[in-house]
TORDO-68406 format. One line per 3 residues: their letters; for each residue x, y, z of C-alpha. Coordinates in nm, 3 decimals. Example, Ala and Ser with C-alpha at 12.3 -4.5 7.8 and 13.67 -1.06 7.14 Angstrom:
<recs>
as) 1.230 -0.450 0.780; 1.367 -0.106 0.714
</recs>
This chain:
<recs>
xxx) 0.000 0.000 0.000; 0.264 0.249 0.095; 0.468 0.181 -0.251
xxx) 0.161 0.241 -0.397; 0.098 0.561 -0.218; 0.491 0.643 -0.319
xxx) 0.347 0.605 -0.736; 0.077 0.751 -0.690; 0.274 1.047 -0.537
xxx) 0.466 1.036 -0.812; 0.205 1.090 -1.059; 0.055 1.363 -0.883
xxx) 0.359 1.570 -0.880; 0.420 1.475 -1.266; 0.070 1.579 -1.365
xxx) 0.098 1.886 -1.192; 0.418 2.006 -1.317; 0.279 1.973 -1.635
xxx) 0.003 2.145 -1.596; 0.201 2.435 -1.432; 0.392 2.437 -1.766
xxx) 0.108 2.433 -1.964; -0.069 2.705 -1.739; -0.300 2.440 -1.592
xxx) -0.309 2.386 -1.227; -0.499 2.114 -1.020; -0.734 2.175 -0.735
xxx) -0.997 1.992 -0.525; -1.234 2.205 -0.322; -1.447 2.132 -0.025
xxx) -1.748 2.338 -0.005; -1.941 2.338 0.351; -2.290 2.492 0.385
xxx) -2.496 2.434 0.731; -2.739 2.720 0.827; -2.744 2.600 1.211
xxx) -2.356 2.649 1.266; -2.139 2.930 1.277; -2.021 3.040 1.045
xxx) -2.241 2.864 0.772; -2.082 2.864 0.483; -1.647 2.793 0.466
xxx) -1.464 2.636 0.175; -1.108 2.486 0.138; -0.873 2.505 -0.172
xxx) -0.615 2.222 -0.185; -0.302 2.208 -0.407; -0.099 1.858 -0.493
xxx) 0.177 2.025 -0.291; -0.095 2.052 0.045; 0.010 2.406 -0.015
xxx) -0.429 2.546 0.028; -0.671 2.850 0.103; -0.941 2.859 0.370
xxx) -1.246 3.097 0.338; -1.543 3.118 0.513; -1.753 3.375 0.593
xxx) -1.840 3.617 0.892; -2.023 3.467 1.227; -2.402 3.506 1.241
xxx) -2.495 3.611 1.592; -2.873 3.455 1.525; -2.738 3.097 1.388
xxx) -2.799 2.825 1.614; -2.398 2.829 1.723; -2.347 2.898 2.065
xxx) -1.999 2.983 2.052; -1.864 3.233 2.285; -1.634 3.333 1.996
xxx) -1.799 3.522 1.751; -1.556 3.409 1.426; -1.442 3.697 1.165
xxx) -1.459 3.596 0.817; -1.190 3.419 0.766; -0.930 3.374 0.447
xxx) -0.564 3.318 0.419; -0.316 3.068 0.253; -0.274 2.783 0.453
xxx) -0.006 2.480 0.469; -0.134 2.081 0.462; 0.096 1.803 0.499
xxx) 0.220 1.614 0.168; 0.067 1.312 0.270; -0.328 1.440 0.351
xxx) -0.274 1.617 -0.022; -0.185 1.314 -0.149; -0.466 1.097 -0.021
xxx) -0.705 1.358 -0.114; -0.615 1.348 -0.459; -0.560 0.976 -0.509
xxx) -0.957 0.947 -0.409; -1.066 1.205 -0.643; -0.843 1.029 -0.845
xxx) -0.989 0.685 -0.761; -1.321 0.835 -0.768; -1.350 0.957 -1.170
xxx) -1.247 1.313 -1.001; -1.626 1.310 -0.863; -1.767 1.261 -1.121
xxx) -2.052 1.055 -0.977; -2.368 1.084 -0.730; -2.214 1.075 -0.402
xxx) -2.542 1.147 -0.195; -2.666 0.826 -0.025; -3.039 0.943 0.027
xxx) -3.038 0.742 0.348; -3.254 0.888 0.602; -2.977 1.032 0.825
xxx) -2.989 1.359 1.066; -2.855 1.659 0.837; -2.524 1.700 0.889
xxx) -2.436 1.975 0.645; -2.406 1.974 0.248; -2.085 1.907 0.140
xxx) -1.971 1.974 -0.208; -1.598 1.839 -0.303; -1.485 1.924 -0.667
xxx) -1.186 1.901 -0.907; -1.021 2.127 -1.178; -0.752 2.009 -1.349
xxx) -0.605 1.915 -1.661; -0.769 1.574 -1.622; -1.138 1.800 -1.676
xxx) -1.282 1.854 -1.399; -1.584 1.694 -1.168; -1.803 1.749 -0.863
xxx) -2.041 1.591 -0.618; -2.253 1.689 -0.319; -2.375 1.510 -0.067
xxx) -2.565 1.523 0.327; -2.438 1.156 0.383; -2.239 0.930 0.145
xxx) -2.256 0.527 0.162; -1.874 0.563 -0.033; -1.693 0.488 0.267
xxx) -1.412 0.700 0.097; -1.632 1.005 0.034; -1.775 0.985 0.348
xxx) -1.492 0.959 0.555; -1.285 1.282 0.269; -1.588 1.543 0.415
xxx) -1.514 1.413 0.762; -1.162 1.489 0.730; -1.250 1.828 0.546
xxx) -1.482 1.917 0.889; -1.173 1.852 1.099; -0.925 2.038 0.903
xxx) -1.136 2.319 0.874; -1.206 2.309 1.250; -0.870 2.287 1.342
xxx) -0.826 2.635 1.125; -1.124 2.795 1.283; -0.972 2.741 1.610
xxx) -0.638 2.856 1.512; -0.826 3.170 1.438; -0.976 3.200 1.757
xxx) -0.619 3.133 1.939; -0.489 3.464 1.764; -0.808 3.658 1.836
xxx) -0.767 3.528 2.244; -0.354 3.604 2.218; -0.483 3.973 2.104
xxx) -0.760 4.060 2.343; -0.836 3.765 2.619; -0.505 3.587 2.712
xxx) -0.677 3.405 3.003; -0.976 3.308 2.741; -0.630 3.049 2.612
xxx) -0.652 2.782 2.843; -0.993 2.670 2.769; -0.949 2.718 2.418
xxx) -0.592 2.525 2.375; -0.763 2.251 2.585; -1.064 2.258 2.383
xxx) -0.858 2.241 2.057; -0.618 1.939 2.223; -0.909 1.695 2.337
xxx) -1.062 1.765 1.959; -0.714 1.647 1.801; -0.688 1.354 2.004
xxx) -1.035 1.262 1.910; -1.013 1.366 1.539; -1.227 1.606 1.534
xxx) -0.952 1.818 1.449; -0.715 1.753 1.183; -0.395 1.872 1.055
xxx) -0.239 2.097 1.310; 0.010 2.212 1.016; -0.214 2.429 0.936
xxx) -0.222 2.657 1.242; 0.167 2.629 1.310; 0.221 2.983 1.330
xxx) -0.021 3.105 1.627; 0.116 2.788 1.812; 0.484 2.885 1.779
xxx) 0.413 3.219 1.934; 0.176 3.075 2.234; 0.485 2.837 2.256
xxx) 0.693 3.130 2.315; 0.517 3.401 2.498; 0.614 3.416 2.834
xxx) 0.339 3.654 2.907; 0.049 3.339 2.825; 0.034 3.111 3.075
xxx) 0.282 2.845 3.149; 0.020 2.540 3.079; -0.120 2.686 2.759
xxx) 0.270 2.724 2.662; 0.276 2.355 2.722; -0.001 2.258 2.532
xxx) 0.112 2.454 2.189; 0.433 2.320 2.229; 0.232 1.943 2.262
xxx) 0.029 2.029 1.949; 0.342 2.130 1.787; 0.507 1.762 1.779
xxx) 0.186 1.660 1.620; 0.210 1.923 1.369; 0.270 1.716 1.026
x) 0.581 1.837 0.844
</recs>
């Protein structure tokens, strides 16, 4: 499986250097629409490198979200591992770059519309779905929820570092239990605001401990 990953890899990279050369660039996209969180609407750019670009839009203060944070709209460049990039595009790959009905219509509690999509020099392809039966497509939009989450609370770590350093400790804690559960995903992306809680004296010492923690878990 791994050699196989290696190929595949290899591939990737191939393809998009070519496409680079020929102007051409590939992409898959996550789209995430849910009217009862906050914020409602985010979506994810991903590049064969895991170099990628989070958006999503302003809080709504009447959503259903509870959140003490009221969340910014968000969007910046951010920085996957190689490896999550990879896997992401060896199932669109796998997957006829979604070009088929991924929505199960199973009876299942809404869990938010997720629409994942490719542009490349392969065409390009796209799918939506509440719940998918794929186990691959399923588990891709769960792993899309967690990376985005774990961005979302990076974003909340620099609005705490800026205006509520004590508000750190519950939120660190919060974001550490949610990585060791899964629920958040690639803490690459958020290696910035954890290398300065990591090295502010003026935080305190625990939450200090905890970035550093989240650090070694950090993918390269």
């Amino acid at each position: 499986m791994k050699a196989l990953l290696v190929a595949f890899a290899m591939v990737v990279m191939a393809t998009a250097a070519l496409g680079e050369a020929g102007g051409a660039t590939s992409t898959i996209t996550a789209e995430f629409t849910n009217p009862a969180l906050n914020p409602s609407k985010w979506d994810l750019t991903i590049h064969p490198d895991g170099s990628a670009h989070f958006h999503s839009q302003a809080g709504d203060p009447a959503s259903g979200d509870s959140s003490e944070i009221e969340l910014p709209g968000i969007d910046r460049d951010v920085r996957l591992s190689g490896d999550f990039a990879m896997r992401v595009f060896h199932i669109a790959r796998s997957h006829n770059w979604f070009n088929q009905g991924c929505e199960s219509h199973v009876k299942v509690a809404f869990q938010g519309w997720k629409k994942l999509s490719y542009i490349g020099p392969e065409g390009s392809g796209a799918c939506t779905f509440n719940y998918s039966k794929d186990k691959d497509i399923q588990e891709l939009g769960e792993d899309m929820l967690a990376v985005a989450e774990t961005i979302m609370e990076g974003e909340k770590l620099e609005m705490l570092l800026l205006h509520d350093r004590l508000g750190l400790d519950h939120e660190i804690t919060f974001l550490s239990q949610a990585v060791a559960g899964g629920q958040a995903q690639q803490v690459c992306a958020i290696r910035p605001v954890l290398e300065k809680l990591a090295g502010d004296d003026q935080v305190l010492e625990r939450v200090r401990k905890q970035a550093r923690v989240l650090l070694t878990r950090a993918e390269p």
